[in-house]
C-alpha positions as CSV (number, residue, x, y, z in Angstrom):
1,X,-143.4,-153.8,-36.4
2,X,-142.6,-150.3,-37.6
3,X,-139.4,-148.8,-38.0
4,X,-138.1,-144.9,-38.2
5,X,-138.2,-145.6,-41.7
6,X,-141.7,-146.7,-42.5
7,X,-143.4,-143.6,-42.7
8,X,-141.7,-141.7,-45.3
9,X,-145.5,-140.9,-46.9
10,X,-146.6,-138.9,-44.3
11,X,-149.4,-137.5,-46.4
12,X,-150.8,-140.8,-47.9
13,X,-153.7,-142.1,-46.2
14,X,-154.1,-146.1,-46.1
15,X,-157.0,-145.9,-47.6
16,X,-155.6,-144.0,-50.7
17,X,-152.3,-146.6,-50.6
18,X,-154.8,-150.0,-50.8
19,X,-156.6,-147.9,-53.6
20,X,-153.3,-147.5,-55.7
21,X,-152.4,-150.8,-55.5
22,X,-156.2,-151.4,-56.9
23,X,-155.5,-148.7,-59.8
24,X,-154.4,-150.2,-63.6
25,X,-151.0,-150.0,-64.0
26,X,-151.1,-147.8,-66.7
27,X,-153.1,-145.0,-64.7
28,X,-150.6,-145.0,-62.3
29,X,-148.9,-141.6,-62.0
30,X,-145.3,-142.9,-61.4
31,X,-144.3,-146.8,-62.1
32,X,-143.3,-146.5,-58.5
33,X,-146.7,-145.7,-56.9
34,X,-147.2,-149.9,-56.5
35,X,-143.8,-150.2,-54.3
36,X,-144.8,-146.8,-53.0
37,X,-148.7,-148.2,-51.4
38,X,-147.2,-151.2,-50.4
39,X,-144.6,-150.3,-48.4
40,X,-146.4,-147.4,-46.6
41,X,-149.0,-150.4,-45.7
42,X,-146.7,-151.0,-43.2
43,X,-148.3,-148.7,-41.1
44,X,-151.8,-149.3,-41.7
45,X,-152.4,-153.4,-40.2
46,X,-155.8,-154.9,-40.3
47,X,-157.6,-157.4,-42.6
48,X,-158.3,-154.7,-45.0
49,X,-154.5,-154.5,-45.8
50,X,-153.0,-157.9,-45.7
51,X,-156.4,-158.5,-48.2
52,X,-154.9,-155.5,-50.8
53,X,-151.3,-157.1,-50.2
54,X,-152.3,-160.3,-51.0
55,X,-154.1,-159.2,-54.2
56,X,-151.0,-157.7,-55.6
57,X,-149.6,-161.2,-55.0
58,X,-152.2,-162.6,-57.4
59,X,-151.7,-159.9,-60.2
60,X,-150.1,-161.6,-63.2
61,X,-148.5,-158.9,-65.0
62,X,-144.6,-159.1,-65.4
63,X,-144.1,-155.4,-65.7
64,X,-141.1,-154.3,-63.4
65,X,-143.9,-152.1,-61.3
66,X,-145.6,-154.9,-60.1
67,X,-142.4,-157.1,-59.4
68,X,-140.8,-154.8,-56.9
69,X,-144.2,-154.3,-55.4
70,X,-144.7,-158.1,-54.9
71,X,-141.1,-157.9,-53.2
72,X,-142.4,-155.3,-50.7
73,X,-145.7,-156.8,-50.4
74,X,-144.1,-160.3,-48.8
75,X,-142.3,-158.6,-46.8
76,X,-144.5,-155.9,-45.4
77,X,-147.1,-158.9,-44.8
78,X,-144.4,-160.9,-42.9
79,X,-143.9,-157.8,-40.7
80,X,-147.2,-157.3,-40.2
81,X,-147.7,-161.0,-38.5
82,X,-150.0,-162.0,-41.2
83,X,-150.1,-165.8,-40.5
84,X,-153.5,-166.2,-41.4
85,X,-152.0,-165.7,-45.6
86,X,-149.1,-168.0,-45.1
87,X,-150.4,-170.4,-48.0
88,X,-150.6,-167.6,-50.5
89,X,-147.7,-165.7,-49.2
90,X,-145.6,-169.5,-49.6
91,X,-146.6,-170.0,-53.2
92,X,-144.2,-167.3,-53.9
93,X,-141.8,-169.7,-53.6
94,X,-142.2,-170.9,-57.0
95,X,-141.5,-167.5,-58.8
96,X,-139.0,-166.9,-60.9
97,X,-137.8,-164.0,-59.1
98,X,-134.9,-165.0,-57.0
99,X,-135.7,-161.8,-54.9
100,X,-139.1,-162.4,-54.1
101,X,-138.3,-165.9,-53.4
102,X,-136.0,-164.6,-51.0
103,X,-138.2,-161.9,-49.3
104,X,-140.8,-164.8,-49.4
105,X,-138.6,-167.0,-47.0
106,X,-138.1,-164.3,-44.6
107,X,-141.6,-162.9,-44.1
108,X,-142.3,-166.7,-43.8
109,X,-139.3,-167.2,-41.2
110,X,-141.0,-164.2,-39.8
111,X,-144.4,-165.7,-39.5
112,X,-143.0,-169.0,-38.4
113,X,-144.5,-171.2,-41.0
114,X,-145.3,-175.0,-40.3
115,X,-146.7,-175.8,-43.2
116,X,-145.0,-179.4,-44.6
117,X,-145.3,-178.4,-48.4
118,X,-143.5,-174.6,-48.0
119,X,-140.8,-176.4,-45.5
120,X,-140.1,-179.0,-48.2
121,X,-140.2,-176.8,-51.1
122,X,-137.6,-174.5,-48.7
123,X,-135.0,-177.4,-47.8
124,X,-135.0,-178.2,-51.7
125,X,-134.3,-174.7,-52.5
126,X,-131.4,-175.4,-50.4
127,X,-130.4,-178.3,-51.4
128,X,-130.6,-177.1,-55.5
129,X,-128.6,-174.0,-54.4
130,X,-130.6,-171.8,-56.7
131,X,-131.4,-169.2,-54.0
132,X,-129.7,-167.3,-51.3
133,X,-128.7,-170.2,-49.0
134,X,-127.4,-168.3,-46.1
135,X,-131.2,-166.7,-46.3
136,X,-132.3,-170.0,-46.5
137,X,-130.1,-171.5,-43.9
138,X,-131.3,-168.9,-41.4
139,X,-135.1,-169.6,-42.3
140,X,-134.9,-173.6,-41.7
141,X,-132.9,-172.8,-38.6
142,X,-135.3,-170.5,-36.8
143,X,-138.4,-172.7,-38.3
144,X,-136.4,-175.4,-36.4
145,X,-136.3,-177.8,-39.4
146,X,-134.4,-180.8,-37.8
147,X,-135.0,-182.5,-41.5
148,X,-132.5,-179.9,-43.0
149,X,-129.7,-180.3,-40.5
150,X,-127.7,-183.0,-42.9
151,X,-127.9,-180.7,-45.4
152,X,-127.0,-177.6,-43.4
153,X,-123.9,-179.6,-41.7
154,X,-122.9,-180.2,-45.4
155,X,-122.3,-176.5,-45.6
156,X,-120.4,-175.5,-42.8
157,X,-116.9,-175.8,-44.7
158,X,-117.4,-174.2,-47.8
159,X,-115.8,-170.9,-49.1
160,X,-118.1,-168.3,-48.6
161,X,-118.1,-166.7,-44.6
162,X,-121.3,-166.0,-44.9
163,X,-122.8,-169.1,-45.7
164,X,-120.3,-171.1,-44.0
165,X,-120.8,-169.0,-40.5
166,X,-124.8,-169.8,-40.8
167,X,-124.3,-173.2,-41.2
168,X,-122.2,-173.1,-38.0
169,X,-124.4,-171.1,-36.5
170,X,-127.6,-173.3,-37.8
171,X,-126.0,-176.5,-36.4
172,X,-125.6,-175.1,-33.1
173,X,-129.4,-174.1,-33.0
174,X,-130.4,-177.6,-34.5
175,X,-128.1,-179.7,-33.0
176,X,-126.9,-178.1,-29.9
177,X,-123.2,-178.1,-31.1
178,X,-121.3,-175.2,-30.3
179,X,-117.5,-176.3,-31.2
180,X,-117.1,-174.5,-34.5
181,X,-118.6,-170.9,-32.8
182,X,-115.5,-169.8,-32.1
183,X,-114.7,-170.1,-36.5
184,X,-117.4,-168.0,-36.4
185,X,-115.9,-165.6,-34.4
186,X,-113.1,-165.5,-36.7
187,X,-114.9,-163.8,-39.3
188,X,-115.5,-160.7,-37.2
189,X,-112.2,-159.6,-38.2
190,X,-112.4,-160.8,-42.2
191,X,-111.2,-158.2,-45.0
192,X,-114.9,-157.7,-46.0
193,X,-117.1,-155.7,-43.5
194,X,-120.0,-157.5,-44.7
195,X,-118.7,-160.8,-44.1
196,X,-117.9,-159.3,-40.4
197,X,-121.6,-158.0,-40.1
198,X,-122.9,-161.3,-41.4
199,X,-120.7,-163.0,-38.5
200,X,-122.0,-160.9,-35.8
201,X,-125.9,-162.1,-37.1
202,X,-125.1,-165.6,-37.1
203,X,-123.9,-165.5,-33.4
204,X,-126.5,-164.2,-32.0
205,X,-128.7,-166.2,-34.1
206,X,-126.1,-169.2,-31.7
207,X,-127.0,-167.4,-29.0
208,X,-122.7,-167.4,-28.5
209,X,-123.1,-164.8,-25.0
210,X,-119.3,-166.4,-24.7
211,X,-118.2,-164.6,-28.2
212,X,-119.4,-161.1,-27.1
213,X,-116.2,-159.6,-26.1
214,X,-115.3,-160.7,-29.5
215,X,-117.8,-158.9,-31.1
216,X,-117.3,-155.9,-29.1
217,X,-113.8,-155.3,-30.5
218,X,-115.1,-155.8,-34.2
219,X,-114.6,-152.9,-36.2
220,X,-118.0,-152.6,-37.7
221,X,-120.4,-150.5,-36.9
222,X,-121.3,-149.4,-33.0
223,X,-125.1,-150.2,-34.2
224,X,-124.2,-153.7,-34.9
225,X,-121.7,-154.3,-32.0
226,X,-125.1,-152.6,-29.6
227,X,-127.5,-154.9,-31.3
228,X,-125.5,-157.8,-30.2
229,X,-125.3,-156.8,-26.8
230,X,-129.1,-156.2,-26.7
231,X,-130.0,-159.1,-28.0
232,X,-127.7,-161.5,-26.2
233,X,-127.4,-159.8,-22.9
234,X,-131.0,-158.5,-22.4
235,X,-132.4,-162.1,-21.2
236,X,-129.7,-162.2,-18.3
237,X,-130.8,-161.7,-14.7
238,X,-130.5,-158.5,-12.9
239,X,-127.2,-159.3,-11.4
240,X,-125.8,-161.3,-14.3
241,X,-126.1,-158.0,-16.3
242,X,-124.5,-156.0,-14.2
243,X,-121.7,-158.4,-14.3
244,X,-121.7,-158.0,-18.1
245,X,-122.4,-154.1,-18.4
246,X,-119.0,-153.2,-19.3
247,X,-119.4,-154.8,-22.7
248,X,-122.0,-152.3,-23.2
249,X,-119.9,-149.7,-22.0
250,X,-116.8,-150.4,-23.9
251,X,-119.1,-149.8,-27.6
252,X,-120.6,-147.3,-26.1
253,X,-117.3,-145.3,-25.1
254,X,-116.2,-146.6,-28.6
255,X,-112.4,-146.1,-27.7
256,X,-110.7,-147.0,-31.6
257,X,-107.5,-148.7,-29.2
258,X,-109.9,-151.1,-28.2
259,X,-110.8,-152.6,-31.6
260,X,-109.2,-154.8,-33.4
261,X,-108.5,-152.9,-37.0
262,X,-107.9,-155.0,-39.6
263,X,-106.6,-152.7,-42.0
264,X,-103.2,-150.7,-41.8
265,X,-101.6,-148.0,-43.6
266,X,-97.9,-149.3,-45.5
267,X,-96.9,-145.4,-45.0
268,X,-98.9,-142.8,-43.2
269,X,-101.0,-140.6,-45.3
270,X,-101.9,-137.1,-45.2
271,X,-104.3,-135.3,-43.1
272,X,-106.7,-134.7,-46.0
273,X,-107.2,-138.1,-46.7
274,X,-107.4,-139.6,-43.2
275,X,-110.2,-136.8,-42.7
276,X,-111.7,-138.5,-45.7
277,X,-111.2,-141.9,-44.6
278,X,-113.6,-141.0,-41.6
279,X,-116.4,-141.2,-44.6
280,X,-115.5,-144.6,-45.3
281,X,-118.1,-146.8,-45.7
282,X,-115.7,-149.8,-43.8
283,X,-115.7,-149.3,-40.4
284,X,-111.9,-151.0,-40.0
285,X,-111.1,-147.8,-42.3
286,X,-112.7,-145.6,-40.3
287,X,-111.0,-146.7,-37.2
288,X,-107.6,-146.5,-38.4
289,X,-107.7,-143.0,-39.4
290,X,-109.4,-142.2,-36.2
291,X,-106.2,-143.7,-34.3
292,X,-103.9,-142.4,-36.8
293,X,-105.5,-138.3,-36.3
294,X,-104.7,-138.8,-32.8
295,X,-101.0,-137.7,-33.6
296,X,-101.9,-134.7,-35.6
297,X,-101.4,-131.3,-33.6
298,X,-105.3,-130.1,-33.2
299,X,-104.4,-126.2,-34.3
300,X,-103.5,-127.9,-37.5
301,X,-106.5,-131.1,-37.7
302,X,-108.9,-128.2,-36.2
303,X,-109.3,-126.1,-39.7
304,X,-109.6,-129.6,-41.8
305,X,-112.2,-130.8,-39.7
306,X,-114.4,-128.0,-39.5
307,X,-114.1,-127.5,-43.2
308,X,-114.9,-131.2,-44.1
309,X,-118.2,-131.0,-41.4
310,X,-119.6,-127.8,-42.8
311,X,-119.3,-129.2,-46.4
312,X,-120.5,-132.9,-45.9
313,X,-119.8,-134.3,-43.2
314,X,-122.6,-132.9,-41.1
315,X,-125.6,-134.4,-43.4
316,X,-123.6,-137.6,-43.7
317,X,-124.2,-140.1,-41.1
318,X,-121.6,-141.9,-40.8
319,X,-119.1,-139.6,-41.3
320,X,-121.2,-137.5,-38.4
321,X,-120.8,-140.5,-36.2
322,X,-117.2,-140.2,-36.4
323,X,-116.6,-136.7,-35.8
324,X,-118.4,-136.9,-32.6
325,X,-115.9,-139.3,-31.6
326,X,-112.9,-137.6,-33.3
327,X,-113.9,-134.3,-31.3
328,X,-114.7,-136.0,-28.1
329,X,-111.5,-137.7,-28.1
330,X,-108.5,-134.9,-27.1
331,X,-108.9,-131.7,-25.1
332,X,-106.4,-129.4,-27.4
333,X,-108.3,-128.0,-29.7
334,X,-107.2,-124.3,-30.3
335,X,-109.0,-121.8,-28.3
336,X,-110.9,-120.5,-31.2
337,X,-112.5,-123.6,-32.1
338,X,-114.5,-123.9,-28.4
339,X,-117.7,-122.5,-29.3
340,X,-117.9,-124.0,-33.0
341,X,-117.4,-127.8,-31.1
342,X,-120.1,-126.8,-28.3
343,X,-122.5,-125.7,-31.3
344,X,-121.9,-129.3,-33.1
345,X,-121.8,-131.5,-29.7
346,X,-125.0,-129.6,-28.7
347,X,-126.9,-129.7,-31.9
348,X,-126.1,-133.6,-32.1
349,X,-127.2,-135.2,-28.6
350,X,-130.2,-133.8,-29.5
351,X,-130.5,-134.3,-33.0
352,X,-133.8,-136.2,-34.0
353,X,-133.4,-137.8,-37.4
354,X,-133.1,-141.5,-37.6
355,X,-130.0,-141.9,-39.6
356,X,-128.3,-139.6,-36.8
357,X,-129.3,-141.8,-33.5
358,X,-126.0,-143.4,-32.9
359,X,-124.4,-140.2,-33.0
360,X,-126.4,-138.7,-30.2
361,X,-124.7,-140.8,-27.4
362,X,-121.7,-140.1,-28.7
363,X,-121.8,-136.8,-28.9
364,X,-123.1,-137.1,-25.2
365,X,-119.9,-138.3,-24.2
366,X,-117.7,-136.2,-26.0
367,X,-119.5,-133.0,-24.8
368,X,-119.1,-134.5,-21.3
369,X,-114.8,-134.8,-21.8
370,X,-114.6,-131.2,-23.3
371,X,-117.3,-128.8,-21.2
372,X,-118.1,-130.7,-18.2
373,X,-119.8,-127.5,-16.8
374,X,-122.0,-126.9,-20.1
375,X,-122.3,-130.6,-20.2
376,X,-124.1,-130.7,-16.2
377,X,-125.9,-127.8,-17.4
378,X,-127.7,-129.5,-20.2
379,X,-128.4,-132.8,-18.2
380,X,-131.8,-131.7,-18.4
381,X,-132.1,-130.7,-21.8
382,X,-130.3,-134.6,-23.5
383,X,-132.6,-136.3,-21.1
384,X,-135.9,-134.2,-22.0
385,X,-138.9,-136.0,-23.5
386,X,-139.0,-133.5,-26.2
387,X,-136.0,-134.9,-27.8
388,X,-136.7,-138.5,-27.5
389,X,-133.3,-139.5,-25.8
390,X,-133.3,-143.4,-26.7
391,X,-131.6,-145.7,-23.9
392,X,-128.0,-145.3,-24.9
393,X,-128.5,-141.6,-24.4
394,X,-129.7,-142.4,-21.1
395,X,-126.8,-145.0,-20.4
396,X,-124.0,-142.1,-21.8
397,X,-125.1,-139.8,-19.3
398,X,-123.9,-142.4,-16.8
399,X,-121.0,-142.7,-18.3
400,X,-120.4,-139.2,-19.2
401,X,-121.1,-138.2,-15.1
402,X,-118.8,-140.8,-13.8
403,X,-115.7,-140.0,-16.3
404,X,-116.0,-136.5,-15.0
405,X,-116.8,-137.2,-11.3
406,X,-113.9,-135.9,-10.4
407,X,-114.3,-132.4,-11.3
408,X,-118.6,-132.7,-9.8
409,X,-119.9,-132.8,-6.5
410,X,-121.2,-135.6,-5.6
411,X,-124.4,-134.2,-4.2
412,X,-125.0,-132.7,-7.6
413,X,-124.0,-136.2,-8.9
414,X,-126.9,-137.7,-7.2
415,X,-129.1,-135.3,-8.0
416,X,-128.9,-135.7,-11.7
417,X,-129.2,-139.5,-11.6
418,X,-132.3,-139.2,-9.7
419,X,-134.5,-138.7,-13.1
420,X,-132.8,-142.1,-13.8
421,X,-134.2,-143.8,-11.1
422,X,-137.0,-145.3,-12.7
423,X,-136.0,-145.6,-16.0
424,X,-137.7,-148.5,-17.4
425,X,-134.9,-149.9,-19.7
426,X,-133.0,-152.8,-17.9
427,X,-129.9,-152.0,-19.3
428,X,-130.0,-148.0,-18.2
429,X,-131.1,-149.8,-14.8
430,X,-127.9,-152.3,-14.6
431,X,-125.8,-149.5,-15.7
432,X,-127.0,-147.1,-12.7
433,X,-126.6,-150.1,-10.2
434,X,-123.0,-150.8,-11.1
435,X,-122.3,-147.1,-10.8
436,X,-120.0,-145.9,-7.4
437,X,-121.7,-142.4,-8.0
438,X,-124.7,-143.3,-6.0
């Protein structure tokens, strides 16, 4: 399935991609071109294409060109469903590249391979612990390989979280036990974020609904705390959503007193650096100087922040995702800075570039908290087909119309909400439902 990111070659046809990958390497115009081809295949699927990817499979040369290639071409053919190559794609499994042997079990998670030989050869991986086992883990759990469940169960106390937590996670898949989920859910609020991501993952893999208040109040990411919900709420009944919707609301008002930070400050730093803590790439971080800035006057935070967003923190995104939240959050801010916020809030619910989605809903809301008048106003515009509004930009106008309900008629209310009426997103549709607005 494509993603925002797969077309980043725009101008490259997939004819001229299968014909670079058909090019001798030393004719190519950058060692790159092979990874290049392969992964803008991606958005060219058809016989003709898993038949090029395969190919470059088959090439022998050990040049660094075609290895990274091969790594994108596994995967790009798992994507693509290409079930129909499973054999070739498996033999990869022998290489001596750890990293295509690790895309390799992926694509052929992805393409849910049956064949006895590649399961075999995958369990023994395992067992040799010569590969990525929480990779492999995953793999033999969504294949589901009952033959590897001793050797899975044999995992499920050692030191790493993140192989320890699939284990868990496999054995409940494989076995149907669910006692150790909840050690899973301990390692949402480990020192290392990616351990904390990794827990999230291995959940839902579980299937652990029960664990998603958890996982709400992790401080990671707001994409990966909305993933979860997705993914473990979305096959609940109407009804059963609606009872559950305020999961979805709490990550989408994102409110940094209702994580659980695991870091703290021994004494409370300047402004400048908890501005620049908002750029850090741990969440916890992030959410700790986001409480903290709460106690800082706005006429002197105001100056800081505008400095730090027209400098970087506007073309980085998660710095940007912050800001909206750090700018939604208080209703202080000097009179002077009104129209500069408006100008940012505005120019970000309707910002289209992929690595700025998350921000969008955000700044939704906050526009909503600070102009409820301009924020009615531009209803129309945030919800506009021109701009794309994914469902939580939807869902945040909801949100954003029933924080401020008390300053709106509730004719007007109504009236808004009606181009919600049919949305065709469940969640959107739960949300509206368990709405006192209409």
């Amino acid at each position: 399935m494509p993603g925002r990111f797969d077309n980043i070659h725009p101008e490259l046809t997939c004819e001229h991609a299968r014909q670079i990958l058909l090019q001798p390497i030393n004719e190519l115009e950058s060692q790159s071109d092979y990874y290049m081809a392969a992964s803008h295949l991606i958005n060219c699927p058809g016989p003709e294409t898993e038949q090029a990817l395969v190919d470059l499979l088959d090439n022998p040369l050990n040049e660094q060109a075609v290895t990274i290639a091969k790594r994108k071409a596994v995967e790009v053919l798992g994507r693509l469903g290409a079930e129909s190559w499973i054999s070739e794609i498996g033999q990869c499994l022998w290489s001596d590249d750890s990293y295509l042997v690790e895309n390799t079990i992926c694509s052929l998670k992805q393409l849910k391979c049956n064949q006895p030989e590649l399961i075999a050869k995958i369990i023994n991986l395992l067992k040799d612990n010569v590969c990525n086992q929480r990779v492999l883990i995953q793999c033999l759990a969504s294949l589901s390989v009952q033959e590897s469940l001793a050797t899975i169960q044999s995992l499920k106390n050692v030191e790493s979280p993140g192989i320890s937590g699939a284990a868990i996670s496999a054995d409940a898949q494989l076995s149907g036990s669910r006692k150790q989920l909840s050690v899973v859910a301990d390692h949402l609020l480990l020192p290392n974020q990616m351990d904390r991501q990794c827990a999230i993952q291995d959940l839902i893999d579980a299937q652990a609904v029960e664990q998603l208040p958890a996982i709400v109040s992790s401080p990671v990411s707001p994409a990966f705390r909305v993933r979860a919900c997705r993914l473990l709420l979305n096959s609940l009944s109407h009804s059963a959503l609606i009872e559950s919707i305020h999961l979805v609301d709490a990550v989408l008002i994102d409110d940094p007193n209702d994580i659980k930070i695991v870091h703290e400050y021994d004494v409370t730093p300047g402004l400048n650096f908890l501005v620049r803590d908002l750029f850090n790439t741990d969440f916890s971080r992030c959410y700790l100087a986001l409480k903290t800035l709460s106690r800082i006057p706005s006429e002197v935070l105001w100056p800081v922040i505008l400095k730090e967003w027209n400098e970087e923190a506007y073309n980085d995104y998660g710095a940007h995702y912050f800001f909206m939240r750090l700018i939604g959050s208080r209703s202080d801010w000097p009179q002077q800075a009104l129209n500069s916020i408006d100008e940012i809030l505005n120019s970000s619910a309707i910002n289209m570039r992929p690595q700025f989605q998350k921000s969008r809903s955000a700044a939704i809301y906050s526009m909503a908290q600070l102009n409820p008048t301009g924020f009615l106003a531009l209803i129309p515009v945030f919800l506009s087909d021109q701009y794309l509004p994914a469902w939580d930009c939807r869902y945040a106008v909801i949100l954003a119309l029933e924080s401020i309900s008390h300053h709106v008629n509730r004719a007007q209310i109504k009236d808004l909400l009606k181009s919600l009426a049919d949305d065709d997103d469940c969640f959107v549709q739960a949300r509206l439902a368990s709405t006192y607005l209409t």
